[in-house]
C-alpha positions as CSV (number, residue, x, y, z in Angstrom):
1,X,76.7,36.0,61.1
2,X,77.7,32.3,61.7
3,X,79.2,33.2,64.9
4,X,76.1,34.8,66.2
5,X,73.9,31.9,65.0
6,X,76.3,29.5,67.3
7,X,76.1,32.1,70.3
8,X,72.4,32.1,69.8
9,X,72.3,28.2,69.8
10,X,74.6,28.0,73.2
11,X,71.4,28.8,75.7
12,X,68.9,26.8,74.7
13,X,65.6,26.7,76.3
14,X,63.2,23.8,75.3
15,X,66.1,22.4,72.6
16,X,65.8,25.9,71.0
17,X,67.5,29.2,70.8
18,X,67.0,31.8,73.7
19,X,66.4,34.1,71.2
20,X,63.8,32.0,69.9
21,X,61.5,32.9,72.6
22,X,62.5,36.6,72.9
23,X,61.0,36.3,69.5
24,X,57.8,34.2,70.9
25,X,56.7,36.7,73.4
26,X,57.0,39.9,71.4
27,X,54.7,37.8,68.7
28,X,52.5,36.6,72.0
29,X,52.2,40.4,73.4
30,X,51.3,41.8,69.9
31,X,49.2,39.3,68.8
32,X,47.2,39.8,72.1
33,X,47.0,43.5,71.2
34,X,46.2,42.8,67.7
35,X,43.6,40.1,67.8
36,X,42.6,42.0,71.5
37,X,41.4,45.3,69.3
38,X,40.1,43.5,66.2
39,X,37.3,41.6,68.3
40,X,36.2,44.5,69.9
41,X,36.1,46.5,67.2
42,X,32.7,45.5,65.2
43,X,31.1,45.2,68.9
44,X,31.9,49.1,69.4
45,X,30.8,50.1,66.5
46,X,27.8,48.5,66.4
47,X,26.6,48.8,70.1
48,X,23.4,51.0,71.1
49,X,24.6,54.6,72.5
50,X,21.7,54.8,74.6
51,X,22.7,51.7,77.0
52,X,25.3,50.8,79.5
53,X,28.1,50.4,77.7
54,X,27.7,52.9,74.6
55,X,29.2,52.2,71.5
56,X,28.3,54.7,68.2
57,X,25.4,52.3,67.2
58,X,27.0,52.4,63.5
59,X,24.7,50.3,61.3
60,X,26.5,46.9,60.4
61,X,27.2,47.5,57.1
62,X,28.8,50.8,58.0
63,X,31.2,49.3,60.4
64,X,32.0,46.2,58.3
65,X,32.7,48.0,55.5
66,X,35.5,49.9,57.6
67,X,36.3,46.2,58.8
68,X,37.0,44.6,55.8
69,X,39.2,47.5,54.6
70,X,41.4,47.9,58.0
71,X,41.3,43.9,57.3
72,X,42.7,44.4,54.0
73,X,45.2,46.9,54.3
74,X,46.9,44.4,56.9
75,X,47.7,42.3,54.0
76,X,49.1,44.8,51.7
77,X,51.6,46.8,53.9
78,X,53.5,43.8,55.0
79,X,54.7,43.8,51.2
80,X,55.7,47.2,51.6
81,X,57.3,46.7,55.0
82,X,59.1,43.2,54.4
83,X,60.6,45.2,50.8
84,X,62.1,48.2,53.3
85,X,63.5,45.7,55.7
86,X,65.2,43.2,53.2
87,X,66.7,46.2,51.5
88,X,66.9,49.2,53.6
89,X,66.7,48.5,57.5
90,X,66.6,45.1,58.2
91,X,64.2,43.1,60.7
92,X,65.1,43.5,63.9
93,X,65.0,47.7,63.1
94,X,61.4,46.6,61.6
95,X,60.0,45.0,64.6
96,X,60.9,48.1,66.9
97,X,59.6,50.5,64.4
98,X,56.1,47.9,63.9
99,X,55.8,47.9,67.3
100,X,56.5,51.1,67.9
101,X,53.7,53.1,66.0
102,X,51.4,50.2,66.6
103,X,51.4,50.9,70.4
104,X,50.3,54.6,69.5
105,X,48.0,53.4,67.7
106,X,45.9,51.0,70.3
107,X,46.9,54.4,72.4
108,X,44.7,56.8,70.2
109,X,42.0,53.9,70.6
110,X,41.2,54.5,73.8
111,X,39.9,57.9,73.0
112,X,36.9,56.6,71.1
113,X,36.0,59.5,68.9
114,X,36.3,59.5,65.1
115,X,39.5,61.1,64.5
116,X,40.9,59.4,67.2
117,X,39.9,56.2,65.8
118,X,41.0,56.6,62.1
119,X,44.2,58.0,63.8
120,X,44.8,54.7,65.4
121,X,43.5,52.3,62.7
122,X,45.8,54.3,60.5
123,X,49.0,53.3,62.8
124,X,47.7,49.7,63.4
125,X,48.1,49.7,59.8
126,X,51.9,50.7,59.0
127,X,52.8,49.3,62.0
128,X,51.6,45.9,60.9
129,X,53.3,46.5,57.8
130,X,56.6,47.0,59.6
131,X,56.2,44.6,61.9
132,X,54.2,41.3,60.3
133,X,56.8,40.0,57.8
134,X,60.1,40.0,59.5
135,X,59.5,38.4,62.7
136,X,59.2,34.7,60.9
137,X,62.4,36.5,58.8
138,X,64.4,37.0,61.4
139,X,63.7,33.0,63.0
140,X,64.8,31.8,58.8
141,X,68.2,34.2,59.8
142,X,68.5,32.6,63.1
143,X,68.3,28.7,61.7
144,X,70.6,29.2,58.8
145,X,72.7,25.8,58.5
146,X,70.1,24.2,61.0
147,X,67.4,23.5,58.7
148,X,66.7,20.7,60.8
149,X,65.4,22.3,63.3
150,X,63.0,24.7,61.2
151,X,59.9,23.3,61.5
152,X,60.3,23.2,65.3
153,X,61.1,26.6,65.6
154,X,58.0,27.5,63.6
155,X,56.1,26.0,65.6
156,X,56.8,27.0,68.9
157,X,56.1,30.6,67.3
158,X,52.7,29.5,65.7
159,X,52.2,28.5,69.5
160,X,53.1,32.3,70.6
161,X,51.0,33.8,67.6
162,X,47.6,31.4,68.9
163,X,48.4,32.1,72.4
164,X,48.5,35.8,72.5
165,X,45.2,35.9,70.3
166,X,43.4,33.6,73.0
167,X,44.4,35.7,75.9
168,X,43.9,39.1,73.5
169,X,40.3,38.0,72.7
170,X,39.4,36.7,76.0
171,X,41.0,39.5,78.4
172,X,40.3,42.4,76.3
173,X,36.9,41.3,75.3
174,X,36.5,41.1,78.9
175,X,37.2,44.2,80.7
176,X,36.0,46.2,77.0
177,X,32.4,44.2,77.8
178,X,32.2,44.8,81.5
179,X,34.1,48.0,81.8
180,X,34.2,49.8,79.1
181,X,35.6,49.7,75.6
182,X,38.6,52.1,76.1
183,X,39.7,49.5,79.1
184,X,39.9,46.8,76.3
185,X,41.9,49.4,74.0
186,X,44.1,49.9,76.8
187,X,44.9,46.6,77.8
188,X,45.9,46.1,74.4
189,X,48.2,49.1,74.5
190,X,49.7,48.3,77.5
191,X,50.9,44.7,76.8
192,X,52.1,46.1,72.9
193,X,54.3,48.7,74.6
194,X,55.5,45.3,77.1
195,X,56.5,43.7,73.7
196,X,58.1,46.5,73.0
197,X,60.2,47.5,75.6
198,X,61.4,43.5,76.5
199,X,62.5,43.1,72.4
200,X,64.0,46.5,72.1
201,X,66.1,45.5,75.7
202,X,67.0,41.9,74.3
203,X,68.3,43.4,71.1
204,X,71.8,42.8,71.7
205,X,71.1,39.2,72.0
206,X,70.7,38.5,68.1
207,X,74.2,40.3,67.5
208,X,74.2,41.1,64.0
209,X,71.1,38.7,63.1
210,X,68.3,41.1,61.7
211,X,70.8,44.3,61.3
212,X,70.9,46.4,58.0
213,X,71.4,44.3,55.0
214,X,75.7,44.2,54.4
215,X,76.6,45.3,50.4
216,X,78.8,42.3,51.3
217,X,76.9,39.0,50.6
218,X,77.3,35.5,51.7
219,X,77.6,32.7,49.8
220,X,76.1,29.6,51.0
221,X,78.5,26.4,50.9
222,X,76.7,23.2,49.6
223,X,75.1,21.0,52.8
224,X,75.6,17.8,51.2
225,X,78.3,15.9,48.6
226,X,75.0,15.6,46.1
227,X,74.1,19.0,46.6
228,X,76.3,21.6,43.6
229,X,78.2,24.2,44.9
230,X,78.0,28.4,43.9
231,X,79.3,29.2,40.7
232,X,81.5,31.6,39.9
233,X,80.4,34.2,37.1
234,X,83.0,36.5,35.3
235,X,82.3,39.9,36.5
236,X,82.2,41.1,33.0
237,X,79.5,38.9,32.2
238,X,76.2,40.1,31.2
239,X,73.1,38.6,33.4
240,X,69.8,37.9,31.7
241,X,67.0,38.5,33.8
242,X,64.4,35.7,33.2
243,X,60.8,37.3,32.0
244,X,61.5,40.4,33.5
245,X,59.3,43.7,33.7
246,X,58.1,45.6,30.6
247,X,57.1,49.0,30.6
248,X,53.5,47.4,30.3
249,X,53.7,45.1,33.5
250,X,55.0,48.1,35.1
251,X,52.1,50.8,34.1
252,X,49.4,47.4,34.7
253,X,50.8,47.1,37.9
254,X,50.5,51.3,39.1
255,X,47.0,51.1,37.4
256,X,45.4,48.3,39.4
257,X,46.5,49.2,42.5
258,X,45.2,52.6,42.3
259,X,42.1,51.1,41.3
260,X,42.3,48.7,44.1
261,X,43.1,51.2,46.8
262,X,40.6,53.3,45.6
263,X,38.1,51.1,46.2
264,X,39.2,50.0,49.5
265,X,38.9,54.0,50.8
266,X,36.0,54.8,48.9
267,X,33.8,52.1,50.2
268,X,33.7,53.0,54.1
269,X,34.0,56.3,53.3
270,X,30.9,57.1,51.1
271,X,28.8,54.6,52.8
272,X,30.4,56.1,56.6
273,X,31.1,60.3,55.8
274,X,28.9,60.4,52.5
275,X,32.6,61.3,51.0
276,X,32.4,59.5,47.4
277,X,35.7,59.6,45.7
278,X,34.5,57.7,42.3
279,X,31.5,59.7,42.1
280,X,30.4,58.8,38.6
281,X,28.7,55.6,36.8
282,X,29.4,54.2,33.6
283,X,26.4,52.1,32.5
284,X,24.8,50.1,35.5
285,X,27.8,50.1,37.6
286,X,28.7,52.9,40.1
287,X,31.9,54.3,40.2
288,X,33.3,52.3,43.0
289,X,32.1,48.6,41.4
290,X,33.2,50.0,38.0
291,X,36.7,51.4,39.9
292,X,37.8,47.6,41.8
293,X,36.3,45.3,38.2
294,X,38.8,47.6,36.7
295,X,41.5,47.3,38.6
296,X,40.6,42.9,39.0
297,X,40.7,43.1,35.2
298,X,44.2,44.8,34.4
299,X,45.6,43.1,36.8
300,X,44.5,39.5,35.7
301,X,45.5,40.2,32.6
302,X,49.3,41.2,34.2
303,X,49.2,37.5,35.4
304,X,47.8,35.5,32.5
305,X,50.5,37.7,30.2
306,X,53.4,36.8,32.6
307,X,52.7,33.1,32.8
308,X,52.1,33.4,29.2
309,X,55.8,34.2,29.2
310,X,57.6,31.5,31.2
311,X,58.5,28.5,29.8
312,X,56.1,25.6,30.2
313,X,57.8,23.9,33.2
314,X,57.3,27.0,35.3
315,X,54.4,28.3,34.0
316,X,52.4,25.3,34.9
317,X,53.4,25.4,38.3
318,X,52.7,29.2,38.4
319,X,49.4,28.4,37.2
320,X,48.7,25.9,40.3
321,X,49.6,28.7,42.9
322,X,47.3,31.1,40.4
323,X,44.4,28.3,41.0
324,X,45.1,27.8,44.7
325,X,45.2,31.8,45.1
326,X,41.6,31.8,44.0
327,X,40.5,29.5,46.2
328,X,42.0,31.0,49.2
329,X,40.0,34.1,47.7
330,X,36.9,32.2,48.7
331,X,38.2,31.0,52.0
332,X,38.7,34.1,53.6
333,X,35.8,35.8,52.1
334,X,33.9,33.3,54.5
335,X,36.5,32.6,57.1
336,X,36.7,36.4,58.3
337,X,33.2,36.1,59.1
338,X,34.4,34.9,62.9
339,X,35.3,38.8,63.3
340,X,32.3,40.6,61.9
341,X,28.6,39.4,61.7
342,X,29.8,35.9,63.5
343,X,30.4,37.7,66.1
344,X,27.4,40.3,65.8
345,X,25.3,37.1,65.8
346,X,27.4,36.1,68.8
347,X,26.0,39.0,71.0
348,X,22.4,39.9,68.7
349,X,21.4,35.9,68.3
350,X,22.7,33.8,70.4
351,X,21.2,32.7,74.2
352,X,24.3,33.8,76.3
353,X,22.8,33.5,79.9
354,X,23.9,31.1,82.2
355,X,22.3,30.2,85.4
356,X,22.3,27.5,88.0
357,X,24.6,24.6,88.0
358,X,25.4,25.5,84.0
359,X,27.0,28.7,84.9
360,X,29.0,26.9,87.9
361,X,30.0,24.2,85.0
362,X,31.2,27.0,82.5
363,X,33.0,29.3,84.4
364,X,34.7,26.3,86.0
365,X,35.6,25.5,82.4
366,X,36.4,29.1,81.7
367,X,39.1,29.1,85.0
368,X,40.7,25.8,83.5
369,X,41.4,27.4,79.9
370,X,42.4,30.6,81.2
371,X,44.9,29.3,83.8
372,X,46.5,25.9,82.5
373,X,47.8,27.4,79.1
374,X,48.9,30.8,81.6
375,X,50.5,28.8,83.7
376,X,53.0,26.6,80.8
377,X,53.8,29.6,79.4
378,X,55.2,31.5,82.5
379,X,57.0,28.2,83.0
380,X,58.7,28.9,79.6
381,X,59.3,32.3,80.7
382,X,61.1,31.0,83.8
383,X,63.2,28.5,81.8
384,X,64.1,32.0,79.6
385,X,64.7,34.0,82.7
386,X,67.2,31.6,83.7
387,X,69.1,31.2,81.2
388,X,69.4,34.6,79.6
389,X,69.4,36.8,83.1
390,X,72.8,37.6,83.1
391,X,72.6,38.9,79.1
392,X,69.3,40.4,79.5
393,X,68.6,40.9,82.6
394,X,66.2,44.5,81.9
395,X,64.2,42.7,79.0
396,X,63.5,39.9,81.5
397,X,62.2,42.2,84.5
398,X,59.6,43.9,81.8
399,X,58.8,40.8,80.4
400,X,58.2,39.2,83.9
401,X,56.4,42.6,84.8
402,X,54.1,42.1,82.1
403,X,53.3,38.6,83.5
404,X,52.5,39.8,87.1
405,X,49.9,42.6,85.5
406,X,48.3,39.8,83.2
407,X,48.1,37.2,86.0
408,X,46.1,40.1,87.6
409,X,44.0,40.5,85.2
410,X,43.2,37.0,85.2
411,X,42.8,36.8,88.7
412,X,40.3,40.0,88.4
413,X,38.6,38.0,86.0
414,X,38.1,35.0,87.2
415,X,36.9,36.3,90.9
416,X,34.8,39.0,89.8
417,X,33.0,35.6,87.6
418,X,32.5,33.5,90.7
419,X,31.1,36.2,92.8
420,X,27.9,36.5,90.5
421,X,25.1,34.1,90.4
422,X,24.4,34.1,87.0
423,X,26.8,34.3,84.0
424,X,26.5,36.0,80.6
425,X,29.2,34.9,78.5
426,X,30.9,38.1,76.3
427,X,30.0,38.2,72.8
428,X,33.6,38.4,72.4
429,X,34.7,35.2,74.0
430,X,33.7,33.1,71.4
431,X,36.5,34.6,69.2
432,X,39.1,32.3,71.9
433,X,37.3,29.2,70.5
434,X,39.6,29.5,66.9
435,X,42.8,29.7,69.0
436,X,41.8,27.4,71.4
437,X,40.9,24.2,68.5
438,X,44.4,25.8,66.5
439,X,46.3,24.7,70.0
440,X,44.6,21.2,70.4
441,X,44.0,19.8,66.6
442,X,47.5,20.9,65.3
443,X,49.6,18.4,66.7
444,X,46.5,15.8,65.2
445,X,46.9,17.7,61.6
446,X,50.2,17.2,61.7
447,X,50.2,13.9,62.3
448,X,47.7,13.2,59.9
449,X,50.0,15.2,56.8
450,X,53.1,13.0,58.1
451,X,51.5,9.8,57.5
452,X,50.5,7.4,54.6
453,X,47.1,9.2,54.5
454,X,48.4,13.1,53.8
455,X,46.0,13.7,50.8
456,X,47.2,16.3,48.4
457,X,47.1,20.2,48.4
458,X,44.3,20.0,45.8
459,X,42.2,17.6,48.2
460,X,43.3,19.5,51.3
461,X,42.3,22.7,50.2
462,X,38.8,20.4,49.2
463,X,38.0,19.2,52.4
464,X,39.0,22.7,54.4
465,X,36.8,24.6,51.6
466,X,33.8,21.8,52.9
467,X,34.6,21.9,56.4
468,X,34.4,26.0,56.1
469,X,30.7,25.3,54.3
470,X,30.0,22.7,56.9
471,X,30.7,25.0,59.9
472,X,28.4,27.7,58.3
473,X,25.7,24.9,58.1
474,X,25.2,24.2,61.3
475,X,24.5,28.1,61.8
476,X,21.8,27.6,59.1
477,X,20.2,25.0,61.1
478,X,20.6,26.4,64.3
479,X,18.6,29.9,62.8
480,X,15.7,28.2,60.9
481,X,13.4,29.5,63.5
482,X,14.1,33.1,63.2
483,X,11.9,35.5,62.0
484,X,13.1,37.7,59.1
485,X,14.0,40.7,59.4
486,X,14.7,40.0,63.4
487,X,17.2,41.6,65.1
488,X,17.6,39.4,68.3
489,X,17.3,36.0,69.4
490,X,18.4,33.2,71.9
491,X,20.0,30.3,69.6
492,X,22.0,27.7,71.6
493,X,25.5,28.7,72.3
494,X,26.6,25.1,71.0
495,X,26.3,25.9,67.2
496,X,28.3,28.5,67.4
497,X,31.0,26.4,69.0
498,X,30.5,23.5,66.6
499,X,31.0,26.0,63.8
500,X,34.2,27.6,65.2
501,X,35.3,23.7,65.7
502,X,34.9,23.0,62.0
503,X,35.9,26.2,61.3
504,X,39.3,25.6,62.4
505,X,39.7,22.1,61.3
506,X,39.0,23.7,57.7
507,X,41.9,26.0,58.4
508,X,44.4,24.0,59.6
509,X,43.8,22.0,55.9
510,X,44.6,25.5,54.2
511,X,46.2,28.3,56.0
512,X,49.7,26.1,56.9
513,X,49.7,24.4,53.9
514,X,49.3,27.8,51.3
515,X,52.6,29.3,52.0
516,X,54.2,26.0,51.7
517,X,53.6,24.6,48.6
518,X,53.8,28.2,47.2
519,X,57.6,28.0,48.0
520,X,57.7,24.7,46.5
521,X,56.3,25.3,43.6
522,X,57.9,28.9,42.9
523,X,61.5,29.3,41.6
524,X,64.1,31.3,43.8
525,X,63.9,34.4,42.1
526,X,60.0,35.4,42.2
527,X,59.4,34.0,46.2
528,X,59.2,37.4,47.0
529,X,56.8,38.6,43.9
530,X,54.3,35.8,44.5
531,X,54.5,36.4,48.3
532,X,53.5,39.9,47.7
533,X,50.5,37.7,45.5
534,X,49.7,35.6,48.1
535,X,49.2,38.5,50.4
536,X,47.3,40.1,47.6
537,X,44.7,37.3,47.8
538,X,43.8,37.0,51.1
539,X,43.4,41.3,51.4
540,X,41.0,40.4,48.9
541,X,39.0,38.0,50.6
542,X,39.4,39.5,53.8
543,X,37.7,42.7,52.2
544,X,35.1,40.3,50.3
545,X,34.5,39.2,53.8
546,X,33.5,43.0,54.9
547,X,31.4,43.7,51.9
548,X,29.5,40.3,52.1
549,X,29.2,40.2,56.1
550,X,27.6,44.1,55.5
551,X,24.7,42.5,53.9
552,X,23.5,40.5,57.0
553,X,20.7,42.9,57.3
554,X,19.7,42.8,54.2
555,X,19.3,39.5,53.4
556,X,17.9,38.8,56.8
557,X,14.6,41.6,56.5
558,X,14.3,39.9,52.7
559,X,14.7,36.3,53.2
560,X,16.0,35.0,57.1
561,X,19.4,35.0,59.1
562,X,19.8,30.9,57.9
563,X,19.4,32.6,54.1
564,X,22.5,34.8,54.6
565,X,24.3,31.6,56.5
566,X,23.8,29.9,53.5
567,X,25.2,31.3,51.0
568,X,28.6,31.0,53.5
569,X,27.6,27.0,53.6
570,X,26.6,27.1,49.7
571,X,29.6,28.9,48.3
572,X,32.7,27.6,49.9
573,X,31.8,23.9,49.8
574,X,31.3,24.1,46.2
575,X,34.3,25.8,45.5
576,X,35.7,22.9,47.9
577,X,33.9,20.3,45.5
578,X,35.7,22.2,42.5
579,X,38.8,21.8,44.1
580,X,38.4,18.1,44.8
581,X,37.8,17.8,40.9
582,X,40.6,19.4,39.8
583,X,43.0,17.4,41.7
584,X,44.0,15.3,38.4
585,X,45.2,18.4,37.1
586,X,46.7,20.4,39.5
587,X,49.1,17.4,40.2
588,X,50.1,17.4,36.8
589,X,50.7,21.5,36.6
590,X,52.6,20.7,39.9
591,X,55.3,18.5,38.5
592,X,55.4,16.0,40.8
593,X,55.9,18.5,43.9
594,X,54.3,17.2,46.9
């Protein structure tokens, strides 16, 4: 293993690892096809069947219910898919497979009819399961004994992750919005099956890095004189597991995420087929409600009797990633918005026609973010080229192939833009603007959490929680003069961009920072456990986000558009406030972990 880390390290490109950005582009090409679909998807569902571009004209709440549990179930496999890699058939096996039955899946897409649909959300699914964990595995294999150079690597990946959504969103979104939706679907397919070809040819790079888990394992030698080395244990020797599993935990554990599963079916399904599965009601509650307060129930009182059983140094600190879990609950219930009824308001409210010397300005602007990111990142691919030609030269032809048909598609783009007068900018491209502030503000985060100034987790998660309310605020504004019950409008396209700005500033205070102190805080031997937690929480909110965003309607014929806005601004930026509040304590359950 050592020996392929060094060979790994001898072609460097940037200071880093060829490998490194074998890695980047298979995360660049499937985030494009991921992020590509998801933006189309509510749009589809929800556009008119009588116009020129049909969609099934699903009511919203049909097709955000189905949103929220595809969104969901991205969450949970990943648990299921890291577990059969760490034990059974390693990452680099797991990427091919993920990518594998995630490329038939955008390839069912394109169909558009509802068993071809299910079909492919189905795939997207596992494949995501397969796929999502072990690529950020594989770089942690890669950078053993370099820990130095960690964060780096990280980041050049975060880069690959932001600029494949960017292009996804914006080139998809295109061609589904001008052309039709199966060309979107398409594109998407066609650049997953270019991720998939280049990483299955550059395989051979990573030697033994990422292959099925040896029976043989490695001991780790101290890295410095202060730092104790491994221990040897008598074989005879019996080991005591620390808190582990009853029979109880283990039937609380089946129980809730039947329940929990459950619901996450049932819901599109009796409110899209009229197929209920929990058919029943027990007092007030329906059988679906009743099914998923269940399930929340037994499963919180897993957690609280687990904690209960640690001792009180780790069970306070388990307790502050319980609190911080919650919160992230909330953040994502409201963050996910960007991908449902933002973008419904996006294309139903919001004045998207551009004429004159404005539309001259924007797509001039357009050109500039298309093509200045495009063109560093072929530079990087010609630095890789280079250096890795004679290893992988057939990897590097498809990869470079890939880059000829996407520079096409730009090009297709931006002529077909400048040969119209006026401009109407796609409901989808608003969905670049996240990945677009991610790129520019991260190197200003950053700087801000290296300095004198970095403010605690408790404060950070604060002031992204009030940025998240903030953002949603200026949509309440920017709606006051809608009618209720209105279902379109012409609201300036500049508070939708100020609320994706603070959108993402609110992010960047909580979604890099969550995964971090949660390895801090946890000991060794439960990372993986409160991973699977972690994950837990945010399929949570990103299903919260499809039940709540399903009530736009609703609330808007009742009340107003800014009503249902504000219960985004109302409820995150209190939970922000509570947050702030609790700092005192959550630095004293942390232990002095910072």
């Amino acid at each position: 293993m050592n020996t392929d880390i060094e060979n790994l390290f001898k072609d460097k490109v940037i200071g880093h690892p060829a490998g490194l950005f074998v890695i980047f582009f298979t995360e660049m090409w499937e985030r494009f096809s991921f992020y590509g679909m998801k933006i189309l998807l509510v749009l589809f569902l929800t556009a008119p069947f009588l116009s020129d571009n049909p969609g099934w004209e699903w009511s919203r709440e049909n097709a955000l219910a189905l949103i929220g549990t595809y969104s969901s179930l991205l969450y949970l496999t990943p648990i299921v898919g890291g577990w059969l890699a760490d034990k059974i058939i390693g990452y680099k096996w797991a990427v091919i497979i993920g990518c594998f039955i995630m490329m038939l899946g955008h390839a069912f897409m394109v169909f558009e009819t509802p068993w071809s649909l299910y079909l492919g959300l189905a795939l997207l699914v596992i494949g995501t399961g397969f796929f999502k964990p072990n690529m950020t595995s594989m770089i942690s294999e890669m950078y053993k004994g370099k820990e130095s150079k960690k964060d780096g690597a990280y980041t050049i990946y975060y880069m690959g992750v932001n600029a494949g959504a960017f292009f996804g969103m914006m080139l998809c979104g295109y061609l589904a919005e001008n052309l039709g939706w199966s060309y979107g679907f398409g594109l998407a397919g066609i650049f997953m099956l270019g991720g998939l070809i280049q990483f299955w040819l550059a395989k051979d790079l990573f030697g033994m890095i990422g292959e099925r888990p040896s029976k043989i394992h490695e001991v780790e030698l101290p890295q410095n004189i202060n730092e104790e080395g491994p221990k040897e244990h008598n074989e005879n020797e019996v080991t005591i597991k620390l808190n582990p599993f009853t029979a109880l935990d283990k039937i609380l554990i089946v129980l809730s995420s039947i329940g929990g599963v459950l619901y996450l079916f049932n819901d599109p399904m009796s409110k899209i087929g009229n197929i209920n599965l929990l058919d029943f009601k027990v007092g007030s509650l329906d059988g679906s409600n009743f099914t998923v307060l269940l399930a929340l129930a037994l499963f919180l009182y897993l957690i609280t009797s687990r904690i209960s059983r640690y001792n009180p140094f780790v069970r306070d600190k388990i307790i502050a990633v319980s609190i911080f879990g919650i919160f992230t609950v909330f953040f994502f219930a409201a963050f996910e918005q960007s991908l449902g009824s933002m973008t419904l308001f996006a294309r139903d409210y919001t004045d998207r026609v551009l004429v004159g010397s404005s539309a001259t300005v924007f797509k001039v602007i357009d050109s500039i973010l298309t093509v200045v990111p495009l063109v560093l990142i072929t530079w990087v691919l010609y630095l890789l080229f280079k250096k890795t030609y004679s290893k992988i030269p057939y990897s590097n032809i498809i990869l470079g192939l890939t880059f000829v048909f996407l520079w096409y598609v730009v090009f297709y783009k931006i002529s077909n833009e400048f040969s119209k007068d006026t401009t109407e900018v796609g409901a989808s491209w608003f969905g670049i603007l996240n990945s677009f502030f991610i790129i520019t503000l991260a190197p200003v985060f950053s700087k801000w959490w290296e300095s004198k100034y970095n403010p605690s987790v408790a404060m950070k998660y604060g002031i992204g929680l009030v940025l998240l309310g903030l953002g949603f605020g200026v949509l309440v504004f920017g709606t006051m003069g809608i009618e209720p019950g209105a279902k379109t409008a012409s609201v300036s396209m500049i508070f939708l961009i100020l609320a994706y700005l603070l959108h993402t500033m609110g992010e960047l205070c909580i979604s890099p920072v969550g995964l971090s102190y949660l390895s801090k805080l946890v000991p060794g031997r439960m990372i993986g456990f409160m991973f699977g937690i972690w994950y837990l929480a945010i399929a949570i909110g990103n299903k919260a986000a499809g039940s709540m965003g399903g009530m736009i309607d609703k609330i808007t014929a009742e009340y107003s558009l800014s009503t249902f806005f504000l219960i985004f601004t109302l409820v995150p930026a209190g939970i922000g406030v509570v947050s702030m509040l609790l700092n005192p304590l959550l630095k004293k359950l942390m232990h002095g972990v910072k």
